[in-house]
C-alpha positions in Angstrom: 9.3 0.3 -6.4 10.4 2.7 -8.8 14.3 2.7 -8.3 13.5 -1.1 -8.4 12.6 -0.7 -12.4 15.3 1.6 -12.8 17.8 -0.7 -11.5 16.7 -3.3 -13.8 16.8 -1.1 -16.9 20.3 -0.4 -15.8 20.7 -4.4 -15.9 19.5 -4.7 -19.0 21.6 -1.9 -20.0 24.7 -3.8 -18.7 23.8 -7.2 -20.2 23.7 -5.1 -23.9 27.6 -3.4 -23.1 28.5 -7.0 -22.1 27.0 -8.4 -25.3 24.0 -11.0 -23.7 21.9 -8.6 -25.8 21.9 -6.2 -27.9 21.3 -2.6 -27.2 18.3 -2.3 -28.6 16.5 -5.6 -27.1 18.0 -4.4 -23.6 16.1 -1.1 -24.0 12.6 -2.9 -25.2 13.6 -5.8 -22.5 13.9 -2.6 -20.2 11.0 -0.8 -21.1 8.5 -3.8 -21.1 9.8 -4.9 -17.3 9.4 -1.1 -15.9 5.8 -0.9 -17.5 5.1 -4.4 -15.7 6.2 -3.2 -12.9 3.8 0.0 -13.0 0.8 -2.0 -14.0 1.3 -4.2 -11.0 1.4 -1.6 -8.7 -1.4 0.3 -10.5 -3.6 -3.2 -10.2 -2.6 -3.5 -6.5 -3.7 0.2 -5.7 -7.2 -0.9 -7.3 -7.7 -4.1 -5.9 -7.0 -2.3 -2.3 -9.3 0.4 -3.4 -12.2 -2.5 -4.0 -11.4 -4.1 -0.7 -11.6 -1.0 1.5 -15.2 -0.1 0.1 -16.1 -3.5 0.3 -15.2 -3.3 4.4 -16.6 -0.1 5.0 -20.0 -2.2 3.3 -19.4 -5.0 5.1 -18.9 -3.2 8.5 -22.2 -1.0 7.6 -24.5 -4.2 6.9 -23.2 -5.6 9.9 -24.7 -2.8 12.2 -27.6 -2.8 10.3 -28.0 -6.7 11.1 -27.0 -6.1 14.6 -29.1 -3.3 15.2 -32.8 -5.0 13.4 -32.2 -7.9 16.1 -31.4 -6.0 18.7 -34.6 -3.7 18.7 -36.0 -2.3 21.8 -39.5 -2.3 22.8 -40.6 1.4 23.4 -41.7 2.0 26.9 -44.9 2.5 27.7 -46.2 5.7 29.5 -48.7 4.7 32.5 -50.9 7.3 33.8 -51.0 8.2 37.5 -53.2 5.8 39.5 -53.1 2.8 37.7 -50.7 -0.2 38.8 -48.2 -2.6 36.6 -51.1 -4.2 35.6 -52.9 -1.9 34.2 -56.0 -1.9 35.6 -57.3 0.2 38.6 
């Protein structure tokens, strides 16, 4: 992405030597179009920050969710002599 700014400040350069601009529009042309460049990858970096976090949320409410409707019911200890039913 970087060589990608660089190439256009040499553009920009060029279109100055061959008189589209001059040299000192090229440069601010040039300089304004590398900093876009930076802030879009800075904002990309961010907004896949925010969306990992928000999956690792999302994953963690989901096995909460999953795991209050799947309880168990504890088992039960009979004691020795007494039948299914519980009684004697």
């Amino acid at each position: 992405m970087f060589l990608r700014g660089v190439g256009m400040v040499t553009l920009f350069v060029a279109f100055a030597i061959y008189g589209v601009y001059g040299l000192e529009e090229a440069r601010q042309i040039a300089t304004n179009s590398l900093y876009q460049q930076v802030q879009i990858q800075a904002v990309t970096v961010s907004i896949k920050n925010i969306a990992g976090w928000m999956l690792i949320i999302g994953i963690i409410l989901l096995i909460g969710i999953v795991l209050y409707f799947l309880q168990f019911k504890p088992v039960r200890l009979m004691k020795v002599g007494k039948d299914m039913s519980g009684s004697l």
